[in-house]
PyMOL commands that place a pseudoatom at each C-alpha (Angstrom):
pseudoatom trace, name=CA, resn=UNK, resi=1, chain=A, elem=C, hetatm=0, pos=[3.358, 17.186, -23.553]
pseudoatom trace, name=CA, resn=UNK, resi=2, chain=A, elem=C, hetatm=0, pos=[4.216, 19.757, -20.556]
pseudoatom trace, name=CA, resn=UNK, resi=3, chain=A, elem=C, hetatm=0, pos=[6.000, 18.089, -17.899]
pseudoatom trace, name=CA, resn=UNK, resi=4, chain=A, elem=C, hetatm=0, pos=[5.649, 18.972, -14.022]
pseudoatom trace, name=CA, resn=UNK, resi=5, chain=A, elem=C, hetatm=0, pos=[6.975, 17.993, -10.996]
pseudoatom trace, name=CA, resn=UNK, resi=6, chain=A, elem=C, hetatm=0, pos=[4.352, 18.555, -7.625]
pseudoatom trace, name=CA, resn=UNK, resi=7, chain=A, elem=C, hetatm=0, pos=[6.942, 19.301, -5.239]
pseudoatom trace, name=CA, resn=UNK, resi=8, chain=A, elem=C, hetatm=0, pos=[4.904, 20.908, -2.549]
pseudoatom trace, name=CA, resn=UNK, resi=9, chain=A, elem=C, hetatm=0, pos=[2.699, 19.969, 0.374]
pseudoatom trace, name=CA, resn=UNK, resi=10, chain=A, elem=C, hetatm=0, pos=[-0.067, 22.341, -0.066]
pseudoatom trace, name=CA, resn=UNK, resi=11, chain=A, elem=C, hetatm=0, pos=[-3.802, 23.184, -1.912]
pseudoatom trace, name=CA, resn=UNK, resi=12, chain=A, elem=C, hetatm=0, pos=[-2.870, 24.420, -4.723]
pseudoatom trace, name=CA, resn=UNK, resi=13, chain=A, elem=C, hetatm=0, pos=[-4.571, 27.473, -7.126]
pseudoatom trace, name=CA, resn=UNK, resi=14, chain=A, elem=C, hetatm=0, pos=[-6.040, 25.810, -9.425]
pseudoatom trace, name=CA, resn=UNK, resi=15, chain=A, elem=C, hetatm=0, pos=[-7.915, 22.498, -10.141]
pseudoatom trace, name=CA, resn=UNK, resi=16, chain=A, elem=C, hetatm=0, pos=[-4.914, 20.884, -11.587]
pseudoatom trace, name=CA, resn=UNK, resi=17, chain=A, elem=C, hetatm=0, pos=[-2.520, 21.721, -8.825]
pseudoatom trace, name=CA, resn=UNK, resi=18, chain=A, elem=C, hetatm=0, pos=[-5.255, 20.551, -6.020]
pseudoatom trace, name=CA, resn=UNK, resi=19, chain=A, elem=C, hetatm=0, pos=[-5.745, 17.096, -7.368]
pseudoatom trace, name=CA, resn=UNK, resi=20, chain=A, elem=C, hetatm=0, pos=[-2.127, 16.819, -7.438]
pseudoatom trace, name=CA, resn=UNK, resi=21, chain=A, elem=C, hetatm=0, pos=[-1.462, 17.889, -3.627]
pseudoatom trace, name=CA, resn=UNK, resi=22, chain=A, elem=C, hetatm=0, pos=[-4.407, 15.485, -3.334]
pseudoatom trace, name=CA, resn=UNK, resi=23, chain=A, elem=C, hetatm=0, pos=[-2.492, 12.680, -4.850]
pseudoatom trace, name=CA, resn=UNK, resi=24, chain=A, elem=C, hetatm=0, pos=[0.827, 13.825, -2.946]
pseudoatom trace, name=CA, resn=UNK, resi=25, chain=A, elem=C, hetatm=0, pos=[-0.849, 14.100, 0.653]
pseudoatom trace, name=CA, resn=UNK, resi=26, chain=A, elem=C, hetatm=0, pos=[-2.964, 10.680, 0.303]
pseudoatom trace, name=CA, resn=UNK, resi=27, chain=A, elem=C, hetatm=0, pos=[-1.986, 8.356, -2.174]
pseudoatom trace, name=CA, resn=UNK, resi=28, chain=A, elem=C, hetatm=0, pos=[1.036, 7.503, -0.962]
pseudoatom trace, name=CA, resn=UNK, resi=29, chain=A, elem=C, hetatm=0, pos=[0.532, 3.739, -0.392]
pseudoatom trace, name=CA, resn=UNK, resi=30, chain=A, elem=C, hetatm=0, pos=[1.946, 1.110, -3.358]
pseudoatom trace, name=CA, resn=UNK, resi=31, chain=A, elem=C, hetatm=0, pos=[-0.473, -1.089, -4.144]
pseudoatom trace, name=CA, resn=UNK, resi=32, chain=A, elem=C, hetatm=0, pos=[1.616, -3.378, -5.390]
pseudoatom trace, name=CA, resn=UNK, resi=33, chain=A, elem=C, hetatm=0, pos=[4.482, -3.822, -2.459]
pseudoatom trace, name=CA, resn=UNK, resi=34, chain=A, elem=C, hetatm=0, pos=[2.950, -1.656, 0.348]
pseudoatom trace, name=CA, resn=UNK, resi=35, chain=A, elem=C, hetatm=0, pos=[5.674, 0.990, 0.339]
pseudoatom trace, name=CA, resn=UNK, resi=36, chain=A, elem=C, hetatm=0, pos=[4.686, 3.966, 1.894]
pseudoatom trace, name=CA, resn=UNK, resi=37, chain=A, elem=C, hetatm=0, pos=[6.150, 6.889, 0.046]
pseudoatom trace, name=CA, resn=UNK, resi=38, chain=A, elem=C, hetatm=0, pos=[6.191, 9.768, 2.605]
pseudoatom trace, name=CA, resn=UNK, resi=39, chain=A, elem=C, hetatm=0, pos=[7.916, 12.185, -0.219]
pseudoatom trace, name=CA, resn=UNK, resi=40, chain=A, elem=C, hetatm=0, pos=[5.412, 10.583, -3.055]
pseudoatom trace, name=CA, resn=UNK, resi=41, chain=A, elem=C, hetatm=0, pos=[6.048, 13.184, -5.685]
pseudoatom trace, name=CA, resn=UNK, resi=42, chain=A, elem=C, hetatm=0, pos=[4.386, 13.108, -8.510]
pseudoatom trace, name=CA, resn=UNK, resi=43, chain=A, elem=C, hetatm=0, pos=[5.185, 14.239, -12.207]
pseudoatom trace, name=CA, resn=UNK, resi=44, chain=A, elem=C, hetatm=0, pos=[2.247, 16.171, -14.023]
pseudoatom trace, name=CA, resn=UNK, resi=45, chain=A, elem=C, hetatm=0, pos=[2.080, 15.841, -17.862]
pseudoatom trace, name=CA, resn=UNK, resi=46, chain=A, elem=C, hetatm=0, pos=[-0.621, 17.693, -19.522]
pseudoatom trace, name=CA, resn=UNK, resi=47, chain=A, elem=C, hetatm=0, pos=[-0.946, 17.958, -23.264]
pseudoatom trace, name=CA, resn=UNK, resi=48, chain=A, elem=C, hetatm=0, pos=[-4.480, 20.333, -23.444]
pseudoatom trace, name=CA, resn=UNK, resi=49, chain=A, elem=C, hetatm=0, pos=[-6.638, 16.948, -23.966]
pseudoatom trace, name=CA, resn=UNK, resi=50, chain=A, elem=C, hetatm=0, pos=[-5.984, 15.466, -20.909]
pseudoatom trace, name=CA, resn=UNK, resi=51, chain=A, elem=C, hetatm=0, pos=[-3.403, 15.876, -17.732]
pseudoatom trace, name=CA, resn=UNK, resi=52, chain=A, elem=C, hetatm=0, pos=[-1.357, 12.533, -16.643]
pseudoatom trace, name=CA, resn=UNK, resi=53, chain=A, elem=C, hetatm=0, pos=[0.124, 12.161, -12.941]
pseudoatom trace, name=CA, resn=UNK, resi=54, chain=A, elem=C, hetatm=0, pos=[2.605, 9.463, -12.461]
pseudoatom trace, name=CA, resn=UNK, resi=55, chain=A, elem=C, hetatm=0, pos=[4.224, 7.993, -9.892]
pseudoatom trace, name=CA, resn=UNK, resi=56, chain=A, elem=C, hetatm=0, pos=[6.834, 5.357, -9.787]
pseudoatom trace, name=CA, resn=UNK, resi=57, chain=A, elem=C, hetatm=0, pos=[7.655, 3.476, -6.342]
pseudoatom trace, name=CA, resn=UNK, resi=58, chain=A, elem=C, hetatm=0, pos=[11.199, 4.195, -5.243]
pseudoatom trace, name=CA, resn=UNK, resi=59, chain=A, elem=C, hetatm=0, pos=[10.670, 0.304, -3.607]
pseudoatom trace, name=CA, resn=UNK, resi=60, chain=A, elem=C, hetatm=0, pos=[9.745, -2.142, -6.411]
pseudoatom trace, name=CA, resn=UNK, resi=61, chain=A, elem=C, hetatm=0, pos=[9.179, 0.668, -9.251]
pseudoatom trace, name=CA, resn=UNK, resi=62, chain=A, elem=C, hetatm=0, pos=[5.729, 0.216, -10.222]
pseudoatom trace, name=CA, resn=UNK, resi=63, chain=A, elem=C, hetatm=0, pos=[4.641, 3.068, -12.128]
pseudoatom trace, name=CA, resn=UNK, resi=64, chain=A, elem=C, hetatm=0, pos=[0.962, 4.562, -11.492]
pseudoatom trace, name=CA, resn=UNK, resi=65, chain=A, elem=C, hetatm=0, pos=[-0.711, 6.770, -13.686]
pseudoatom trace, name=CA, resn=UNK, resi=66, chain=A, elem=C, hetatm=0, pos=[-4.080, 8.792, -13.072]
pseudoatom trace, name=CA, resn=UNK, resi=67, chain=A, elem=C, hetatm=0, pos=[-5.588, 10.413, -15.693]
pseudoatom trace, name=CA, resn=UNK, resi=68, chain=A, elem=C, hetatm=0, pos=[-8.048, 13.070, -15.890]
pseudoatom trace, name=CA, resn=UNK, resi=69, chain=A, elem=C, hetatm=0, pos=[-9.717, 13.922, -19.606]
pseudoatom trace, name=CA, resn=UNK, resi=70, chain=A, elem=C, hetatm=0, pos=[-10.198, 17.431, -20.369]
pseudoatom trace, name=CA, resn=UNK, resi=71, chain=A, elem=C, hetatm=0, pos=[-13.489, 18.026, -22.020]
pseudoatom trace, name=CA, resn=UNK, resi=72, chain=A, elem=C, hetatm=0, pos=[-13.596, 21.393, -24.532]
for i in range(1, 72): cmd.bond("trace and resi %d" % i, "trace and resi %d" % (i + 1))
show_as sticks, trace
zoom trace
């Protein structure tokens, strides 16, 4: 698998990147403690079949994953 960090606060080129900033810019809210991760960075792991963004809480370390299937 690829492995990406979203680091910025912005739209983003392509589909992958948007959905990212998306994730980054709004789901920033543990649903598990509450935190509220201003910085909420999220890792990107795409493998051609489908792309993975993860989070983990810096407060109680719950890990989040969304994934989005790639259809060919």
């Amino acid at each position: 698998m690829v492995s990406v960090v979203m680091t910025r606060r912005g739209t983003g080129s392509t589909p992958i990147d948007r959905l990212g900033s998306h994730y980054e810019n709004v789901d920033v809210t543990c649903p598990d403690c509450g935190y509220v991760d201003e910085d909420a960075n999220w890792t990107v792991k795409g493998n051609g079949k489908r792309v993975d963004y993860q989070h983990l809480c810096p407060s109680c370390g719950q890990n989040r994953i969304r994934t989005l299937a790639l259809d060919r």
